[in-house]
LUMGU-888533 format. One line per field, with one value per atom (N, C-alpha, C): chain; atom name; x, y, z. Coordinates in steps of 0.2 Angstrom, whole numbers, plus 5000, padded with zeros to 4 digits. Example, Ala and Ser with C-alpha at 12.3 -4.5 7.8 and 13.67 -1.06 7.14 Angstrom:
2
fiti: c(A / A / A / A / A / A)
nunu: c(N / CA / C / N / CA / C)
xx: c(5066 / 5062 / 5066 / 5064 / 5068 / 5064)
yy: c(4972 / 4978 / 4984 / 4989 / 4995 / 5000)
zz: c(5039 / 5039 / 5039 / 5035 / 5036 / 5039)
***
This chain:
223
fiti: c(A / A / A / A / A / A / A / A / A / A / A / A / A / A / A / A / A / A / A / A / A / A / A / A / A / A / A / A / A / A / A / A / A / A / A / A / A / A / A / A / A / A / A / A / A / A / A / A / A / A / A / A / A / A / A / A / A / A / A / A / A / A / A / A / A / A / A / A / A / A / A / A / A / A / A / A / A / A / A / A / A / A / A / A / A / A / A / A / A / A / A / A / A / A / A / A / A / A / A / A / A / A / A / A / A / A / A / A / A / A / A / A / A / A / A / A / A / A / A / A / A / A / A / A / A / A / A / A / A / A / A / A / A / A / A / A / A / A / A / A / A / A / A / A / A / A / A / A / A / A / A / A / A / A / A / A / A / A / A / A / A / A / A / A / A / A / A / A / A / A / A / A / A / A / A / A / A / A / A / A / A / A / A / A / A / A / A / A / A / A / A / A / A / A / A / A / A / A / A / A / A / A / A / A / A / A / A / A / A / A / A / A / A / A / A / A / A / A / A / A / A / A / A / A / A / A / A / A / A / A / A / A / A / A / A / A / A / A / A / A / A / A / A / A / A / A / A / A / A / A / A / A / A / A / A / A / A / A / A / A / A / A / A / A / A / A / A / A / A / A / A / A / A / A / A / A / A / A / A / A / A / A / A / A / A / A / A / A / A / A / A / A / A / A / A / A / A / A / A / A / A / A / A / A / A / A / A / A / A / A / A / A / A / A / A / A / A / A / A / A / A / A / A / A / A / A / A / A / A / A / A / A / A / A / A / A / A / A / A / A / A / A / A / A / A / A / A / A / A / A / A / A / A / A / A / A / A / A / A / A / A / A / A / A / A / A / A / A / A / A / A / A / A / A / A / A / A / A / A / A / A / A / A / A / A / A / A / A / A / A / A / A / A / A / A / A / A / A / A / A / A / A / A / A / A / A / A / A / A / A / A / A / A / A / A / A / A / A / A / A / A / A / A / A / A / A / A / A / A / A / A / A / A / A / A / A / A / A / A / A / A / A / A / A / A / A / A / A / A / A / A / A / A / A / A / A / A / A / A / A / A / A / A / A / A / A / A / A / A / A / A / A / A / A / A / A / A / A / A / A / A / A / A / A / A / A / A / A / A / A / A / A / A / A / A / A / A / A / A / A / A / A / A / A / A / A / A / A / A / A / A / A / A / A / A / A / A / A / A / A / A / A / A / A / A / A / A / A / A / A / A / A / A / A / A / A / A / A / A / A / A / A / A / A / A / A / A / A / A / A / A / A / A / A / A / A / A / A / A / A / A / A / A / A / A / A / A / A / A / A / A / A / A / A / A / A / A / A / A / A / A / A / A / A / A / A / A / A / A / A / A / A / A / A / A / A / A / A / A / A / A / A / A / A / A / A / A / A / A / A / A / A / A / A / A / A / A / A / A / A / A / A / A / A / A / A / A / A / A / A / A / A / A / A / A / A / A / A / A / A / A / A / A / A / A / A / A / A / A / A / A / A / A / A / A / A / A / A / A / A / A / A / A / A / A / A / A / A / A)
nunu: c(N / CA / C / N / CA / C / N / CA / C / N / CA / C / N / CA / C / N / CA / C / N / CA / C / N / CA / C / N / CA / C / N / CA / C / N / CA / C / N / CA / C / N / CA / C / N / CA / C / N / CA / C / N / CA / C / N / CA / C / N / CA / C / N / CA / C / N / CA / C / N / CA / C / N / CA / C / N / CA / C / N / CA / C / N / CA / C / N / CA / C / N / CA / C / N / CA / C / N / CA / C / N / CA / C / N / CA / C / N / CA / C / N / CA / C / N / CA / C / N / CA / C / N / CA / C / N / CA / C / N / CA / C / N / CA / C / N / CA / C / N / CA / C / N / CA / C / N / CA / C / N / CA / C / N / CA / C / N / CA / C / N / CA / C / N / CA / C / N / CA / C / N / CA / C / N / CA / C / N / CA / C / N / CA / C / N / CA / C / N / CA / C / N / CA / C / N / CA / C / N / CA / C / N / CA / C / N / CA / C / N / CA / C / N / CA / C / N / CA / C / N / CA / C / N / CA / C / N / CA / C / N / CA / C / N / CA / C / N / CA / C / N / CA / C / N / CA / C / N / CA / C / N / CA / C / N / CA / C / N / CA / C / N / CA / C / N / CA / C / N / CA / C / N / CA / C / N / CA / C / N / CA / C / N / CA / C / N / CA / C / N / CA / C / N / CA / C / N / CA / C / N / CA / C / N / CA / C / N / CA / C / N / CA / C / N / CA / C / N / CA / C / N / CA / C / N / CA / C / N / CA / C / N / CA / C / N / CA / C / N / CA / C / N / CA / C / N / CA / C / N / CA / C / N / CA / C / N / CA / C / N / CA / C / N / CA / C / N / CA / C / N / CA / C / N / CA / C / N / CA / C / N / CA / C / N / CA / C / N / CA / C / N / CA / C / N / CA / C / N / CA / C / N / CA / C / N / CA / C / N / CA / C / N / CA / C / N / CA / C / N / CA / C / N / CA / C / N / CA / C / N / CA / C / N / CA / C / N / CA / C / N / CA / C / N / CA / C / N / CA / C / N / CA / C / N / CA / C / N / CA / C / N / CA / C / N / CA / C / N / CA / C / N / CA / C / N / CA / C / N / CA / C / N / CA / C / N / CA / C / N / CA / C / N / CA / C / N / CA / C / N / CA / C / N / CA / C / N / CA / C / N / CA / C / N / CA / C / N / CA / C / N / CA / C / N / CA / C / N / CA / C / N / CA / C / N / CA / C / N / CA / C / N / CA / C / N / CA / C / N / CA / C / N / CA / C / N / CA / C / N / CA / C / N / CA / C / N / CA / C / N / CA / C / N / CA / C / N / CA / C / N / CA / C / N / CA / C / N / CA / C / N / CA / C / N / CA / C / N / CA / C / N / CA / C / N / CA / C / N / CA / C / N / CA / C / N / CA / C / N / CA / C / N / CA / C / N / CA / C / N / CA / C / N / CA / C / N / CA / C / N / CA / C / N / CA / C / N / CA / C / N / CA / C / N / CA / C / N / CA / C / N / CA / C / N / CA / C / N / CA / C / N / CA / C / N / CA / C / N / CA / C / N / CA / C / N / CA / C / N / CA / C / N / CA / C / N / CA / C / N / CA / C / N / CA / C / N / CA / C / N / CA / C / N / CA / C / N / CA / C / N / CA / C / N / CA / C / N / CA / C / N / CA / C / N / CA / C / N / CA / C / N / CA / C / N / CA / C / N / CA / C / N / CA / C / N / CA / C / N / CA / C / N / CA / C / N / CA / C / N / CA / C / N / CA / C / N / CA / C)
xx: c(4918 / 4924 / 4925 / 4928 / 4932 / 4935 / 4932 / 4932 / 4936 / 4942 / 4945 / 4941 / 4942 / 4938 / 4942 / 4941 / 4947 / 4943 / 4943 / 4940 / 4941 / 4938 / 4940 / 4944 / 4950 / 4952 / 4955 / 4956 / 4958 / 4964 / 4966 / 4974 / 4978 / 4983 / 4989 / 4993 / 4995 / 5000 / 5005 / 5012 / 5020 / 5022 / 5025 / 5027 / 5032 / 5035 / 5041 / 5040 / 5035 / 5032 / 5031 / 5028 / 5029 / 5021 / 5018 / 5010 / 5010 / 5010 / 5009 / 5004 / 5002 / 4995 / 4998 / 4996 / 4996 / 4990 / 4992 / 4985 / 4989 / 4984 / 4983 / 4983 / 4985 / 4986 / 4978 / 4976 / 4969 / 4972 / 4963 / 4963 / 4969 / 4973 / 4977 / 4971 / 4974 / 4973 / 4971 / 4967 / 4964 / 4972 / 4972 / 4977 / 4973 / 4977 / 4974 / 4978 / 4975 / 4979 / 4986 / 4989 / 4994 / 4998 / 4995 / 4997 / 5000 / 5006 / 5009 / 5010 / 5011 / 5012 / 5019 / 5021 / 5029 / 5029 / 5037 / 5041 / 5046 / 5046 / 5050 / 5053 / 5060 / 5067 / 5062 / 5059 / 5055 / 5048 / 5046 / 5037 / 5034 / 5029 / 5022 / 5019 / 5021 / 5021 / 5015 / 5009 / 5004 / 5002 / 4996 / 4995 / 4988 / 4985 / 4979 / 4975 / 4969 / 4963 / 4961 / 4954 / 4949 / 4947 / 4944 / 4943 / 4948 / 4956 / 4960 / 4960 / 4961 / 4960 / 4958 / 4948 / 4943 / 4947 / 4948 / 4950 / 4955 / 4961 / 4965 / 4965 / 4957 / 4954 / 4951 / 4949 / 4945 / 4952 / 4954 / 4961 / 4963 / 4963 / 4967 / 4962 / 4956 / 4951 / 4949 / 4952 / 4950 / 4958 / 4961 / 4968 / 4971 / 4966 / 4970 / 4973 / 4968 / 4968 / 4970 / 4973 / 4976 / 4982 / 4986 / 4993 / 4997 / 4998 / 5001 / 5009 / 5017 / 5022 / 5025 / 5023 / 5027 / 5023 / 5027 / 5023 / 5027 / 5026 / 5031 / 5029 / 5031 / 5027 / 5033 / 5031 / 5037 / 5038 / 5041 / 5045 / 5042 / 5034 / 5028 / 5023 / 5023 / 5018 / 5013 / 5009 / 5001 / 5002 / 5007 / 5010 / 5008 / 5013 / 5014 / 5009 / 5005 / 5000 / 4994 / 4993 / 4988 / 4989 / 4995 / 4997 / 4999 / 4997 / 4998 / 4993 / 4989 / 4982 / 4986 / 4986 / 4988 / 4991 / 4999 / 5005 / 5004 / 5002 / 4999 / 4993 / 4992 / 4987 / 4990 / 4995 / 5000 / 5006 / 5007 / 5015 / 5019 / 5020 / 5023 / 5027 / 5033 / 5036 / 5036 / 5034 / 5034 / 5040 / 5043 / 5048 / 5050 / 5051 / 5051 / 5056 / 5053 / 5055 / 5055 / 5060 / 5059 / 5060 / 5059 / 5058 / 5053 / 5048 / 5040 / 5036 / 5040 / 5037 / 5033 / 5027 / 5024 / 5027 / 5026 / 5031 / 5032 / 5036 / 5040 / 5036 / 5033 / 5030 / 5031 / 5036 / 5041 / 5040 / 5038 / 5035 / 5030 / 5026 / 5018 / 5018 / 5023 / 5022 / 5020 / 5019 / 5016 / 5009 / 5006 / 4999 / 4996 / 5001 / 4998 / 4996 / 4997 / 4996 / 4989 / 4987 / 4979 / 4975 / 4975 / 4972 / 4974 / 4980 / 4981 / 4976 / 4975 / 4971 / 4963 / 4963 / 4956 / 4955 / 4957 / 4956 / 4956 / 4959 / 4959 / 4965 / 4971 / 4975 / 4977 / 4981 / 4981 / 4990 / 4993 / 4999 / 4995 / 4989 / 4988 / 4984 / 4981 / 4977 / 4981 / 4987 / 4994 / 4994 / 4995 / 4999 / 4994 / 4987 / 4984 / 4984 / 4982 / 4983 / 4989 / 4995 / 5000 / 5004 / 5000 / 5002 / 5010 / 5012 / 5018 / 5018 / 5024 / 5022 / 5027 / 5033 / 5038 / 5034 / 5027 / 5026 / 5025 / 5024 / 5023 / 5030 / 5032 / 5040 / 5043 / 5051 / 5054 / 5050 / 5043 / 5040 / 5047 / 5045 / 5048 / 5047 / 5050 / 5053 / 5050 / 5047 / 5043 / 5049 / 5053 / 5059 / 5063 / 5062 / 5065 / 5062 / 5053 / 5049 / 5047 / 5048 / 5049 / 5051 / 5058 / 5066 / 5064 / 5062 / 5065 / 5058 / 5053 / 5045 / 5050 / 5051 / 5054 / 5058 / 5064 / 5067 / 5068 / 5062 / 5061 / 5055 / 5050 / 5046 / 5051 / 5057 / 5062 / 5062 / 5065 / 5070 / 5064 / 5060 / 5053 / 5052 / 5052 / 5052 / 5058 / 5062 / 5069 / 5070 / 5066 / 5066 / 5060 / 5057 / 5050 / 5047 / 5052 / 5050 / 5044 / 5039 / 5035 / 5028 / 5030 / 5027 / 5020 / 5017 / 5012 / 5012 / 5015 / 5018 / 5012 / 5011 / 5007 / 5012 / 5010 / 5014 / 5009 / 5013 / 5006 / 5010 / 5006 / 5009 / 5005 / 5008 / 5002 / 4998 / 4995 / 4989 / 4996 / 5000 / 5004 / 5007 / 5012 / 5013 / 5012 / 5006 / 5001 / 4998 / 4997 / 4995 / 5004 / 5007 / 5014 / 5018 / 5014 / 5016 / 5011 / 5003 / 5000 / 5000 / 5003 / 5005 / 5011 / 5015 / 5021 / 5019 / 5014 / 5013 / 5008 / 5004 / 5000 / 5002 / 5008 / 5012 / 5006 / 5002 / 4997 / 4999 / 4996 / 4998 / 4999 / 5004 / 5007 / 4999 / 4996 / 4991 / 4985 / 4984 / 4979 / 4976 / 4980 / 4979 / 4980 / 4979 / 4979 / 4973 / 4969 / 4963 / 4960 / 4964 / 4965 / 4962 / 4955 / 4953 / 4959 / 4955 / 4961 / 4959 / 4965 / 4962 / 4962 / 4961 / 4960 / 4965 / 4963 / 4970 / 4970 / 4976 / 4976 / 4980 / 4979 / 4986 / 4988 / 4994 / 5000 / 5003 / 5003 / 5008 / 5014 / 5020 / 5027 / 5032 / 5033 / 5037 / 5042 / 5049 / 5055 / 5054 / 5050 / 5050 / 5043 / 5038 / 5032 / 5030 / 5022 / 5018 / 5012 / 5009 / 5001 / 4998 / 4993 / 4988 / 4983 / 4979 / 4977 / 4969 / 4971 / 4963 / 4966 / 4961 / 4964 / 4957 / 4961 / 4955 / 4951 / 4952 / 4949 / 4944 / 4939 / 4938 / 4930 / 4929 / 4925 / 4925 / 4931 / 4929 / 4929 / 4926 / 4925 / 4918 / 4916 / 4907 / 4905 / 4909 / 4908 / 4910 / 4911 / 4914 / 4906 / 4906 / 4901 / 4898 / 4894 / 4891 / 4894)
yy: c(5169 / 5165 / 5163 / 5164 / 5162 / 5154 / 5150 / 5142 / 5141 / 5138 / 5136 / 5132 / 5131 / 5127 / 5123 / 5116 / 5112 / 5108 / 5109 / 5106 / 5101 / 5098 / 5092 / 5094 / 5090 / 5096 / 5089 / 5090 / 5086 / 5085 / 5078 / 5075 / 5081 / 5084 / 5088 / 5084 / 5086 / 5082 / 5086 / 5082 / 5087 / 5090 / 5097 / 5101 / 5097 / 5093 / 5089 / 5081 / 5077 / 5072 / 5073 / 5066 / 5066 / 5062 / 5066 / 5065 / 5058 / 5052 / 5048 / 5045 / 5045 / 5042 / 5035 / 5030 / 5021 / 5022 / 5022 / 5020 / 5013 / 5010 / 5003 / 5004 / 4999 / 5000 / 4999 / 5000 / 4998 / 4990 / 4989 / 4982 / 4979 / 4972 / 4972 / 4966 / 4966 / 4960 / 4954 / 4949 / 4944 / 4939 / 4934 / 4928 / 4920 / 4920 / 4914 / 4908 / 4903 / 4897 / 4897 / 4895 / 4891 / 4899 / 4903 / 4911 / 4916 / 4914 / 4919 / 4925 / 4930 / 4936 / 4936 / 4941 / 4943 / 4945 / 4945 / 4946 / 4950 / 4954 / 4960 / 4960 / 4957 / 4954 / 4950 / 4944 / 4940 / 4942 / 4946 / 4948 / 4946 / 4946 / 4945 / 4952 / 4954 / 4962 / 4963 / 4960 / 4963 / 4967 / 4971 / 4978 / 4978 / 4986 / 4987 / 4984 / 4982 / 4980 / 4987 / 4987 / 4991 / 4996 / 4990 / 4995 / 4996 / 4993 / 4997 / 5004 / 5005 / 5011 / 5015 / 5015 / 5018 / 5021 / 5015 / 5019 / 5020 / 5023 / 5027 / 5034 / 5035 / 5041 / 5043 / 5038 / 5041 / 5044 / 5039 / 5042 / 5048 / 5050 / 5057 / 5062 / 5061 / 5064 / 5066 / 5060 / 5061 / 5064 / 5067 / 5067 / 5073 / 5077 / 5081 / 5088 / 5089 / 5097 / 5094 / 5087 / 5085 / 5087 / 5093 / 5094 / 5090 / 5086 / 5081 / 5086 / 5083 / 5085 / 5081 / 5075 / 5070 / 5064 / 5061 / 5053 / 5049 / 5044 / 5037 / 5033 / 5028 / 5023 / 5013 / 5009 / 5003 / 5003 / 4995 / 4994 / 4992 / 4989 / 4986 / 4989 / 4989 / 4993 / 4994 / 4990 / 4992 / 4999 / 5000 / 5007 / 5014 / 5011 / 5017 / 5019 / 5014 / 5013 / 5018 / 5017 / 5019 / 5028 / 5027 / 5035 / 5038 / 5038 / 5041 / 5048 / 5047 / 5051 / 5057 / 5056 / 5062 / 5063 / 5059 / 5065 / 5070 / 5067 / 5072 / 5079 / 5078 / 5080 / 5088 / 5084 / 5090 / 5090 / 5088 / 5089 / 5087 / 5080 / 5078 / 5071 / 5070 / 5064 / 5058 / 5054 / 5048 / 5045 / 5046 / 5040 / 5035 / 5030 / 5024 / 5022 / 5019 / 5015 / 5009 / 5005 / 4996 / 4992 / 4996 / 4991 / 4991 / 4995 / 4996 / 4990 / 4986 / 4981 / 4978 / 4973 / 4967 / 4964 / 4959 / 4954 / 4948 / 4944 / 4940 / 4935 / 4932 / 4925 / 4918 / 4918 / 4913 / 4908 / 4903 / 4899 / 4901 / 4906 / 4907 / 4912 / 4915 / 4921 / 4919 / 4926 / 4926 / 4925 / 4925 / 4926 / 4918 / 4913 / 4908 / 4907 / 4913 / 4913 / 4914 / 4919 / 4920 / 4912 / 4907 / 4901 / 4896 / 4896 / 4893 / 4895 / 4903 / 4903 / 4903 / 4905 / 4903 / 4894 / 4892 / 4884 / 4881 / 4886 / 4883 / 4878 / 4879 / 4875 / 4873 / 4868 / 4868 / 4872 / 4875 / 4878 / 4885 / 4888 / 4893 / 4894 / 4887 / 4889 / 4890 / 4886 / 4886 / 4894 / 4898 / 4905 / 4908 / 4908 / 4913 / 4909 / 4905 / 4903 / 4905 / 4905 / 4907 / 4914 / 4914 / 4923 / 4924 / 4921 / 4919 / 4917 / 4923 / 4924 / 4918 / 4915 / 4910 / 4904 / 4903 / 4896 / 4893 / 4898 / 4898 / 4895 / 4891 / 4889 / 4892 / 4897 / 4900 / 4907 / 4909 / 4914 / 4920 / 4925 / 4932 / 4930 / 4931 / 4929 / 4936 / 4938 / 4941 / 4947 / 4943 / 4948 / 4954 / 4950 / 4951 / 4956 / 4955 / 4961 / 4967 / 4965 / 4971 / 4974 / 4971 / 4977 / 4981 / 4979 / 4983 / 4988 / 4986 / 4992 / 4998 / 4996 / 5000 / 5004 / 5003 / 5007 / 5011 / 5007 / 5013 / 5018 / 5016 / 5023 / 5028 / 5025 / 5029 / 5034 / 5029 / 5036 / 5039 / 5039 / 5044 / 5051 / 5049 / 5052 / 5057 / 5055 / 5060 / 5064 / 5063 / 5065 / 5071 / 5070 / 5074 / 5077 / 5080 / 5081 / 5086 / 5085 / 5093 / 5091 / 5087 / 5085 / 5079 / 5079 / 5074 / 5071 / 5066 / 5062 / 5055 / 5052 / 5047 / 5043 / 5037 / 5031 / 5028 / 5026 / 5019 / 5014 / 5008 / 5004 / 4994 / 4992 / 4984 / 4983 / 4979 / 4977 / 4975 / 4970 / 4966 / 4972 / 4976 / 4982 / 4986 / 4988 / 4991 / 4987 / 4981 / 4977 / 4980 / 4978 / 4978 / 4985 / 4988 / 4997 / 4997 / 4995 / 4998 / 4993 / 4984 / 4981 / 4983 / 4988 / 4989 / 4996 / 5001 / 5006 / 5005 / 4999 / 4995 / 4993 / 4989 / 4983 / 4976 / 4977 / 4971 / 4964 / 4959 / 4951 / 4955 / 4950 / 4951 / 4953 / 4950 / 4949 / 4953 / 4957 / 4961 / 4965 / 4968 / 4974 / 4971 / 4966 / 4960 / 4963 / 4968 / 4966 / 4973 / 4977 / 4982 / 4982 / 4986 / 4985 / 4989 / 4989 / 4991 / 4998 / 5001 / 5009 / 5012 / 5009 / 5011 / 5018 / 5020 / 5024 / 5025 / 5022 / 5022 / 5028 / 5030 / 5035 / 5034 / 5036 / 5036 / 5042 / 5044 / 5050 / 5047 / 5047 / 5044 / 5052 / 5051 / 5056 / 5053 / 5056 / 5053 / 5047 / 5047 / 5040 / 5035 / 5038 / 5032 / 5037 / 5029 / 5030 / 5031 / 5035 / 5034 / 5034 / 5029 / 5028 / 5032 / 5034 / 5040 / 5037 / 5034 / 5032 / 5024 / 5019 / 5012 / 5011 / 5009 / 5006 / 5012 / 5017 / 5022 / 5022 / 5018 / 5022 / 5024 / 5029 / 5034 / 5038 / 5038 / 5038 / 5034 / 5027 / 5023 / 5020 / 5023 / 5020 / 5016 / 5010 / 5004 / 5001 / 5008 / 5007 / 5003 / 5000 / 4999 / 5003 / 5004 / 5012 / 5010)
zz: c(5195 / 5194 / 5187 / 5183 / 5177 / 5179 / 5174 / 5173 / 5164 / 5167 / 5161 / 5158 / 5150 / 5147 / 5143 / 5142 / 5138 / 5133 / 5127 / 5120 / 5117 / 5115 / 5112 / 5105 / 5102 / 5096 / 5089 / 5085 / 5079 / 5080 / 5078 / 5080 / 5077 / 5081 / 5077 / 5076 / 5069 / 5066 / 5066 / 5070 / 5071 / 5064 / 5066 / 5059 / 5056 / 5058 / 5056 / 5053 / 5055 / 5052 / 5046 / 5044 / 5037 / 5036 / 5033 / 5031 / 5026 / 5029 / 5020 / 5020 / 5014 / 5012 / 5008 / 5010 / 5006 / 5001 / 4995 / 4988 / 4987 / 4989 / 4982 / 4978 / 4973 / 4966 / 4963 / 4958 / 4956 / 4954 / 4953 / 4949 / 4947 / 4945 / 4941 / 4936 / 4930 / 4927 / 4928 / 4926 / 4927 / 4928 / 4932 / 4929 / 4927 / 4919 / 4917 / 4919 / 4921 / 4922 / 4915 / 4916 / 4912 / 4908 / 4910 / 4905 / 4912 / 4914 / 4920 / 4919 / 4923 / 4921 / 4919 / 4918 / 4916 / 4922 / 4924 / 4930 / 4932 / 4935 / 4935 / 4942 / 4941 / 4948 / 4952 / 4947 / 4950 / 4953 / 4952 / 4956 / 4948 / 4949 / 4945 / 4942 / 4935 / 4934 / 4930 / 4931 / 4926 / 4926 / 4921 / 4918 / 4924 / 4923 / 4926 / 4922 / 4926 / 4919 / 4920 / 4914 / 4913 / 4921 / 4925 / 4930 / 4935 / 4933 / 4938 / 4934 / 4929 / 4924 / 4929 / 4927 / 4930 / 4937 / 4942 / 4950 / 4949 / 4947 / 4945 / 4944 / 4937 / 4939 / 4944 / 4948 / 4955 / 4962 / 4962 / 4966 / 4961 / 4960 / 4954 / 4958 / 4956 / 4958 / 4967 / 4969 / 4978 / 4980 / 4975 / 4980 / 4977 / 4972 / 4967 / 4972 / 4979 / 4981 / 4989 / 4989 / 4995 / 4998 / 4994 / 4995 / 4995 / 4993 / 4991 / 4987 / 4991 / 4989 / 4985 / 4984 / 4980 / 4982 / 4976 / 4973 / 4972 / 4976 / 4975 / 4973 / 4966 / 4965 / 4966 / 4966 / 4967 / 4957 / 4956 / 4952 / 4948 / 4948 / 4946 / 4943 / 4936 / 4933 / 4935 / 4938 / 4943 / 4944 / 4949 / 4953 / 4951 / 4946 / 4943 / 4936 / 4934 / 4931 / 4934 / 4941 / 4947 / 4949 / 4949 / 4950 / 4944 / 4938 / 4932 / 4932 / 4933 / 4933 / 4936 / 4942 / 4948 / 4947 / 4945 / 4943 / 4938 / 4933 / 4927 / 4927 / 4934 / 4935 / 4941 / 4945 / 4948 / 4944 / 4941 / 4937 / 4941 / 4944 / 4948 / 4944 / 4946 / 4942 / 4948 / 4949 / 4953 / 4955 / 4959 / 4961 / 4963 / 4959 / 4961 / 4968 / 4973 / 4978 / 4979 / 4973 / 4974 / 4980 / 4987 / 4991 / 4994 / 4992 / 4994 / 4986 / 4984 / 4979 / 4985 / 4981 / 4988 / 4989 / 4992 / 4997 / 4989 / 4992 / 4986 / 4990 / 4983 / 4985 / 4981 / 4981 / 4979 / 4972 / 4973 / 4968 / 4967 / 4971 / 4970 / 4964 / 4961 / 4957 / 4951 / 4948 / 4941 / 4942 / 4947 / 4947 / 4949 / 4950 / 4952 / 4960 / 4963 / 4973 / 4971 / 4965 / 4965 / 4967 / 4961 / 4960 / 4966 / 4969 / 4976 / 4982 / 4983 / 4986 / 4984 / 4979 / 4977 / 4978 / 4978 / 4977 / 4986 / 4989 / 4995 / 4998 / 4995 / 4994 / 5000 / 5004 / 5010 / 5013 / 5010 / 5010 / 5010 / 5009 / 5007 / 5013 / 5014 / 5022 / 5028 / 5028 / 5033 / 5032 / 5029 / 5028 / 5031 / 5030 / 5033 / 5040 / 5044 / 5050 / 5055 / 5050 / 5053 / 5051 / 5047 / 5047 / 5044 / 5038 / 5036 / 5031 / 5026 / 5019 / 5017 / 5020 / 5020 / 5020 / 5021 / 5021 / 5015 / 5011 / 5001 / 5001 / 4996 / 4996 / 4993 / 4994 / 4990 / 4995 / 4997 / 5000 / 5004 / 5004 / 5008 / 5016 / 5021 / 5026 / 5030 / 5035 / 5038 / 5039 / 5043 / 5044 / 5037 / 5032 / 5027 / 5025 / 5025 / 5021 / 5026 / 5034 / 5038 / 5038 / 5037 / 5038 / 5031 / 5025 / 5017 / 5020 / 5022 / 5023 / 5026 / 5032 / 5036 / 5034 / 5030 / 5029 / 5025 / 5018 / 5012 / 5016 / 5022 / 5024 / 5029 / 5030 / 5036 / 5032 / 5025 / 5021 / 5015 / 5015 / 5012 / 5018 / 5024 / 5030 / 5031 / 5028 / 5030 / 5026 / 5017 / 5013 / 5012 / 5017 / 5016 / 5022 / 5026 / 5032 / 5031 / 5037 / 5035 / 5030 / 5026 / 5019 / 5019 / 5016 / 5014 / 5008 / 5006 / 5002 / 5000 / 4992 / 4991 / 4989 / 4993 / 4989 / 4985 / 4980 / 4977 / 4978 / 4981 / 4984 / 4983 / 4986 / 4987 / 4993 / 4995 / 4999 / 5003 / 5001 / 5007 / 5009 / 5006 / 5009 / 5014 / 5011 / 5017 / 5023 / 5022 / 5028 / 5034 / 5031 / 5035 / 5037 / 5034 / 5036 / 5044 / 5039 / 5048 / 5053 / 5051 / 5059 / 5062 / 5056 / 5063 / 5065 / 5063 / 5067 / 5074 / 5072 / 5079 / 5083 / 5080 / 5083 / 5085 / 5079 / 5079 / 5075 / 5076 / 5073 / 5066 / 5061 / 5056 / 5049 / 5049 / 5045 / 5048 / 5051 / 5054 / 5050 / 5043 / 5040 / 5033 / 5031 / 5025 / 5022 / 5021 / 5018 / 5015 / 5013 / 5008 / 5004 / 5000 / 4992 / 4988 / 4981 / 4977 / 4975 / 4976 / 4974 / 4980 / 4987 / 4994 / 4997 / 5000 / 5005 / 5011 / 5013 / 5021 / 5021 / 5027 / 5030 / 5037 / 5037 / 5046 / 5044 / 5050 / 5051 / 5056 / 5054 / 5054 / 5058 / 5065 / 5067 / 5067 / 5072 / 5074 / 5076 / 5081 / 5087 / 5086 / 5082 / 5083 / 5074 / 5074 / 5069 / 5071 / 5068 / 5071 / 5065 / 5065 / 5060 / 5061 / 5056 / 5055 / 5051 / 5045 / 5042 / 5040 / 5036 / 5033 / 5029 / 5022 / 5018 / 5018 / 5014 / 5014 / 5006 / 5004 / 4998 / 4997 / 5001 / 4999 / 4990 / 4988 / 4980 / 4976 / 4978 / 4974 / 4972 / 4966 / 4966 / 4969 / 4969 / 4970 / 4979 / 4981 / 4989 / 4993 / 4997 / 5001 / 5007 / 5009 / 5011 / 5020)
***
């Protein structure tokens, strides 16, 4: 008697979907108290430091034979700073997507949300408790950074069918891509290193997360 046999098999990814991979941006620069960053339509625009440099090259290196069809980077020099390596590397020209910038943190910009939180501010403890970038004053409105996520990855997606696409992008970003592919608390996926790469695969009707906080190419990854 002949017994069918059913295998276990690797997620298929539909030929229509859109493969994308979220890089964080490497390192950015230190902020010094009372020396803000420069601001670009109000966000906090500093340069990579040194070792964003380095994981820049590392990303180049883990992504150079991943077929990668195109590269997006936001309006923020980190970005495109991060993904210089690997356009140069496949002759690709990065296109910027200014609604994939982080979330708007109001009065907190220019690098002062860093020293709030470092200090344990009690507005900064509200935010993580409540999971709400609007409790910063002046802060981005949940709904506000959902709808612009959503819609700059709709339209990457419509733009790349078939394709597998990298974005370089921010940690808040990325938190906010893969809670609305979970449909998890707002802050579930807040916890990105730099350099990292998550991926979802994005069809007509759903998202499915695929990897998070990906950095096996980074010396310094923890085993």
């Amino acid at each position: 008697m002949l017994v069918t046999t059913y295998r276990q098999g690797s997620f298929p990814v539909p030929d229509s979907a859109l493969d994308l991979l979220l890089v964080r941006h490497g390192q950015s620069a230190a902020y010094l108290e009372g020396q803000p960053f420069p601001l670009v339509d109000g966000h906090g625009d500093p340069p990579l430091s040194e070792q964003g440099r380095e994981q820049a090259s590392k990303v180049a290196e883990r992504l150079a034979d991943a077929g990668i069809g195109a590269i997006y980077v936001t309006t923020l020099r980190r970005t495109s700073q991060t993904a210089a390596p690997l356009a140069e590397r496949l002759g690709l020209t990065p296109v910027v997507e200014p609604e994939l910038r982080e979330v708007y943190l109001g009065e907190w910009e220019g690098g002062l949300y860093r020293k709030m939180v470092a200090e344990l501010h009690p507005i900064a403890q509200q935010m993580f408790t409540e999971e709400r970038w609007d409790v910063i004053p002046g802060g981005e409105p949940l709904a506000s950074f959902d709808g612009r996520v959503r819609a700059a990855i709709g339209r990457i997606a419509a733009d790349h069918s078939g394709q597998r696409v990298a974005v370089f992008t921010h940690g808040g970003v990325i938190g906010q891509a893969l809670a609305m592919a979970t449909g998890s608390r707002p802050f579930a996926f807040n916890a990105s290193d730099n350099a990292s790469i998550s991926r979802i695969v994005v069809t007509s009707d759903k998202w499915y997360v695929r990897t998070f906080n990906d950095t096996a190419h980074l010396a310094e990854a923890a085993p």
